[in-house]
Structure formats: structure tokens, C-alpha cells
N, C-alpha and C positions, 0 to 999 in steps of 0.2 A: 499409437495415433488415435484410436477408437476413444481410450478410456480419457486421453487428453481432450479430443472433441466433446466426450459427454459432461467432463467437468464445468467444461469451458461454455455450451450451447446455453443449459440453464442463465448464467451471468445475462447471456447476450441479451434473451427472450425477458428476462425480468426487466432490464434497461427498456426494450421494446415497449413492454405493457406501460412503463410506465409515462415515456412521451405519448402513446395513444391517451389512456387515460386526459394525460392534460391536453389533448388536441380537444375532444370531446367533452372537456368542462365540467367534469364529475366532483370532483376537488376544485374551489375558488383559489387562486391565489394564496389570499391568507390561510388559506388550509394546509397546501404545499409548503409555505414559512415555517406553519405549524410541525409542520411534522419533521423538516430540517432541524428544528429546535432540540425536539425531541432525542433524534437522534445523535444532535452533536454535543448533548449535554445529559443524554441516560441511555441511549441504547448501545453507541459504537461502545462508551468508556466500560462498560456493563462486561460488552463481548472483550476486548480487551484484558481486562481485570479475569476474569473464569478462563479465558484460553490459559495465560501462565500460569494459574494458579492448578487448573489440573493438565499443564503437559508430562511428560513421562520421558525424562532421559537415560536410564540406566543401558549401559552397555554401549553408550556412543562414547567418542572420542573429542570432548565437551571444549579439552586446552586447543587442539591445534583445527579446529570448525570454529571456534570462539574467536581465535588469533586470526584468521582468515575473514572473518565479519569485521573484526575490529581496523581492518587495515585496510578493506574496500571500501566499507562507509566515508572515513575524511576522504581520501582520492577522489569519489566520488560526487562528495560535497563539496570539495576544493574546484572540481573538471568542470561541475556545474554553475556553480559562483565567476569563474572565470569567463563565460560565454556571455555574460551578460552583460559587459562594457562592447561587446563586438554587435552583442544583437542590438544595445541601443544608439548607437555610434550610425548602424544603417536604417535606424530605422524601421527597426524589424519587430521590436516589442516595446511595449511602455512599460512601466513598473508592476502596476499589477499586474500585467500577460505577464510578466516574468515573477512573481510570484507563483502564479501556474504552474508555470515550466518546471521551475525549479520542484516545484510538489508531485507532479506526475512524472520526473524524470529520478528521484528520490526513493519515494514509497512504492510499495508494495503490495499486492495481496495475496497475505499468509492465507486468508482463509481457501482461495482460491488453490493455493500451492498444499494446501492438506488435502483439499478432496482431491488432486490430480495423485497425492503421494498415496490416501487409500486405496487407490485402482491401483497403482503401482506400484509402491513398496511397501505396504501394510508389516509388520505395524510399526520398524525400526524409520519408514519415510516419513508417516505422521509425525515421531516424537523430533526427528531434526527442523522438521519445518514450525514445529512449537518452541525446540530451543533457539529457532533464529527470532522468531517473532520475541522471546523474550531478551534478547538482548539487544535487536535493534531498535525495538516497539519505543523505548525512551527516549535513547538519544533521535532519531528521526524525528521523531515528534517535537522535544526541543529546539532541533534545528528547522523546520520547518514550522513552527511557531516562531519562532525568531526573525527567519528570514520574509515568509507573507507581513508579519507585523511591520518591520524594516520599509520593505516597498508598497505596501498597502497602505500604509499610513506614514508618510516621511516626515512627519513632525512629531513621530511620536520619539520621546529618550530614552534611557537607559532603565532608569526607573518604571516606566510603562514597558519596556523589552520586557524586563524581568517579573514584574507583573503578572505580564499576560501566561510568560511560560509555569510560571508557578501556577495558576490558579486554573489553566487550561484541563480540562476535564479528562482528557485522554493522556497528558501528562501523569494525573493524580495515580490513574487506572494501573500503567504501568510499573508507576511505583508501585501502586501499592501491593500489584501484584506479586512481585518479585520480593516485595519485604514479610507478606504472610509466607512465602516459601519458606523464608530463612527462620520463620516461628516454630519453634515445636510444639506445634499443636496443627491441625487441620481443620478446614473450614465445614461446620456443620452439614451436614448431606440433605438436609431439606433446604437449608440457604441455598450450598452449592447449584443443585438442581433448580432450583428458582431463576438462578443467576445465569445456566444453561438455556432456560428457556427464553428470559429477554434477549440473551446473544441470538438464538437462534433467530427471533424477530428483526434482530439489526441489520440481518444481511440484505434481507428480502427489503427491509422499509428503506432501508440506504439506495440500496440497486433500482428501486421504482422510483426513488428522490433526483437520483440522475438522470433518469431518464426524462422526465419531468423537466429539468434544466436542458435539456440537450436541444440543439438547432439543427435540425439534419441537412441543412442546407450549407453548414461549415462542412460539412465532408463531401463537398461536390465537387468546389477547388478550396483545400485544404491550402490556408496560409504557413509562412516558415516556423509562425507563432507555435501551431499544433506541431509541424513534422518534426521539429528539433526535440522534444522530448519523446516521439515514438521512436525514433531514432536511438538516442541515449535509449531510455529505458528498457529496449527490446533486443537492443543488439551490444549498447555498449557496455550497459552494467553486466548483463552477464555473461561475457566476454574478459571483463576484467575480473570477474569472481571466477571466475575457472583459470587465469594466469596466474593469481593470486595465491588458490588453493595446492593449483599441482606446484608452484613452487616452496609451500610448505608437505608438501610429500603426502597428499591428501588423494586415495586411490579409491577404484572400486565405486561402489555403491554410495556412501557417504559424497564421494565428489559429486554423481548425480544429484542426489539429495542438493546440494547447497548449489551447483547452476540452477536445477528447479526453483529454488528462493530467487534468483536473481533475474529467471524469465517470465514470470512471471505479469502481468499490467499492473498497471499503477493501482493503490487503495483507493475504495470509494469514500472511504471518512475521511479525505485531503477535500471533500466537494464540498460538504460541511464546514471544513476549516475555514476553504476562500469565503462561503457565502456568508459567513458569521462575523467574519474579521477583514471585508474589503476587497478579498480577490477575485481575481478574474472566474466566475463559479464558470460562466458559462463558457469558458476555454477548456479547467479544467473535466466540465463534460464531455464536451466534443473529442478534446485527448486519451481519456480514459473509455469512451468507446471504441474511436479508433484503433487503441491499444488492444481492448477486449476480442474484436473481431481478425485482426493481423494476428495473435498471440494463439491461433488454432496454427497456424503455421510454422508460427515462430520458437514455439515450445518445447514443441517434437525436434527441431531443428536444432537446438540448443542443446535437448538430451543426447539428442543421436552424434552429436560432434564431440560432446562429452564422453559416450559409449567410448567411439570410436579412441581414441586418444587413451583409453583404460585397456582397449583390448577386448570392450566386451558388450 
């Protein structure tokens, strides 16, 4: 519980700093654009691209944790896609809210689920929560480039879909990630390092971005807008990743590991996405804090039902 509050408080407090900051008008507007820019076109694709590039999988069980992501993601994207004739039908979202939705009830944050995994399962919990982030880091991103484009823009076609998913800059990241893997060769150590250090700016510059966006008067009386993707995201995804898992015979420690990926709150470079391409930014804020703040609860909760169920 400790090491999961300590991972998780930093998130919260950098969110904090950074709606104070924009209450008190240190940053104009266009400064805040600025720096969304920044990071949704050099800094997230940057950390993306260097986390798979140096994750470390050796010793895990890669076919049947691979087969287990590969089979929660469509259910997931299917469960989610499906709510949105019901939420529009009452009323309850317009297009863009529901490009939101769908992004913070979707994505993840890996980087969040490493530092809970170094308090916890050093150093076999790091490398699984790198090999999730490299196999879902692309399609996620595809599909949620797809679908904000979709309802963010309803005139936009096939042509423009496919466009946008090709040239999306956190798309490129993950490929390219995953394609210098398959090179025999590795990537220079002063590059690399370089490439450590802008990731490491992305979290902080992202997390004060959000916070900046955020209304804190949406989390007073929270619309169904917000609660249906805290909902999914905190209790349903990873809930189906643990039916998922133990019914491919996935036990032990590794099952933690992969509910961890799944309890997680939603990614902060989905806030990026909406604000660059139409979406609802400032839902997606208010969701991904609320997500942030419920998930000291939610986490421990998830691991210990997983525990339990293992026996351990």
C-alpha cells in the first residue's frame, strides 16, 4: 500500500502544481499551447520510442502475457465502442466527450505501473510492465487515433483516418521502437542517454499540462461523461485482464504484474491527443485526475484480489 501511495502521490501533486501555476498566470495561454505542442510531437513520442527500445525481457513468459494483452485490448475496444450508441441515444455524451471516454477508458499509464513495479517487484515487475507497454503502445495508439479522429472530426474519410494514424507521432515512436529491436545493432549510448533524458522531461512537462487543463469544479458533481470511463478503466479493464490471464493458466507473480498494467489510470499523452486533434481535452483532464486520485485505492485493491486468487 505504502510503495503504491508513494508512486502514485508524486502524479497527483505535479497535476496540482500545475492548475495552480495556470490559476496564477505564470504561463499565458499561448505558452501552455506551447508546451502541449511540444510534448505531443517531441517529448511523449521521444519517451515512448527509449522505454521499448531499452526494456529487458529475458526470463519472462513473453507467448502466454503476449496472448493475454492480445485478447483484452479488441474486448476492450469492442466493450468500449459499444457504449457509445447508449451514451448518445440519452444524451449523456456528444462526440467529442465520447472521444474522451473512449481514450481514458483505453490507455494506460505504463510509466506510472514501472515505478509502482520498482517498489514492488524489482526488477522481473519492471521488465513486464515494458513488455506490455511495447506491444500495446501501437495498436492503442492506432486505435485511439482512429477513433478521436472519427468523432472529433465527422467529416473527416478514410483517407484523412489513415493519414492522421500514419503520421501521428506516438504511432511513428512505437514503431520505431520495436523495429530497432529487431536490428542487430543497438542504439549508440550517448544517443540513447539523451533520449533518457527528454523522456524523463515528458512526464513532468505532460503531468503540469494536465493540470493546467483541468476544471476542478468538474469533480464537484461529476457528470456520467467522467464516471463511465473511471468506472471501466479502474475496475473493468483490469478485472477482465485477470479473467483473461488466469484462464490462459498465467499464475504467481507475472499475473500481478499484468493486473498492475491493467489498474493502473489512464495515460497523460491521450490529453495531447484530444487537444491537438479536437477532443474533449478538458474531460479528458478532469478523468485522468479523477482516475489519478481513486487509483491509491484502486490498485492495492486489484493487486490484493489478484494475491489472493494466486494463493499469495
Amino acid at each position: 500500500m505504502q510503495a503504491t501511495f508513494e508512486s502514485i502521490l508524486p502524479i497527483f501533486l505535479l497535476i496540482l502544481c500545475g492548475n495552480i501555476l495556470r490559476r496564477v498566470n505564470v504561463v499565458d495561454l499561448a505558452g501552455w499551447d506551447g508546451i502541449n505542442q511540444l510534448g505531443y510531437w517531441f517529448f511523449y513520442p521521444t519517451l515512448i520510442f527509449v522505454t521499448i527500445v531499452n526494456a529487458d525481457f529475458a526470463g519472462l513468459r513473453l507467448d502466454s502475457m503476449m496472448l493475454a494483452l492480445a485478447i483484452t485490448l479488441p474486448l476492450m475496444f469492442i466493450f468500449v465502442l459499444s457504449l457509445w450508441p447508449f451514451l448518445r441515444k440519452a444524451g449523456l455524451a456528444g462526440a467529442a466527450e465520447f472521444s474522451s471516454i473512449f481514450q481514458t477508458s483505453i490507455r494506460w499509464n505504463g510509466f506510472m505501473a514501472l515505478a509502482i513495479a520498482q517498489k514492488l517487484f524489482p526488477p522481473a515487475g519492471m521488465a513486464v510492465v515494458a513488455l506490455a507497454m511495447a506491444i500495446i503502445i501501437l495498436p492503442i495508439n492506432l486505435v485511439t487515433v482512429f477513433v478521436v479522429t472519427r468523432f472529433a472530426d465527422r467529416t473527416a474519410n478514410w483517407l484523412t483516418l489513415i493519414r492522421r494514424m500514419a503520421t501521428n507521432p506516438m504511432v511513428i515512436a512505437a514503431a520505431g521502437g520495436l523495429l530497432l529491436r529487431a536490428l542487430p545493432f543497438e542504439l549508440f549510448a550517448p544517443v540513447n542517454k539523451t533520449l533518457q533524458l527528454i523522456g524523463q522531461a515528458a512526464l513532468g512537462l505532460g503531468l503540469v499540462g494536465i493540470g493546467a487543463g483541468l476544471r476542478l469544479d468538474s469533480l464537484v458533481k461529476p457528470k456520467t461523461a467522467i464516471l463511465v470511463p473511471v468506472a471501466v478503466k479502474l475496475v473493468i479493464f483490469p478485472a477482465l485482464l485477470l479473467a483473461v490471464s488466469l484462464s490462459l493458466g498465467i499464475t504467481g507473480e507475472e499475473l500481478l504484474f499484468l493486473v498492475l498494467c491493467g489498474a493502473v489510470p489512464t495515460a497523460m499523452n491521450g490529453y495531447v491527443l484530444a487537444k491537438q486533434m479536437g477532443g474533449d481535452a478538458e474531460l479528458y483532464a478532469t478523468v485522468t485526475t479523477l482516475q489519478t486520485l481513486l487509483s491509491f485505492a484502486t490498485v492495492p485493491a486489484a493487486l490484493l484480489s489478484a494475491a489472493q486468487l494466486v494463493g499469495g
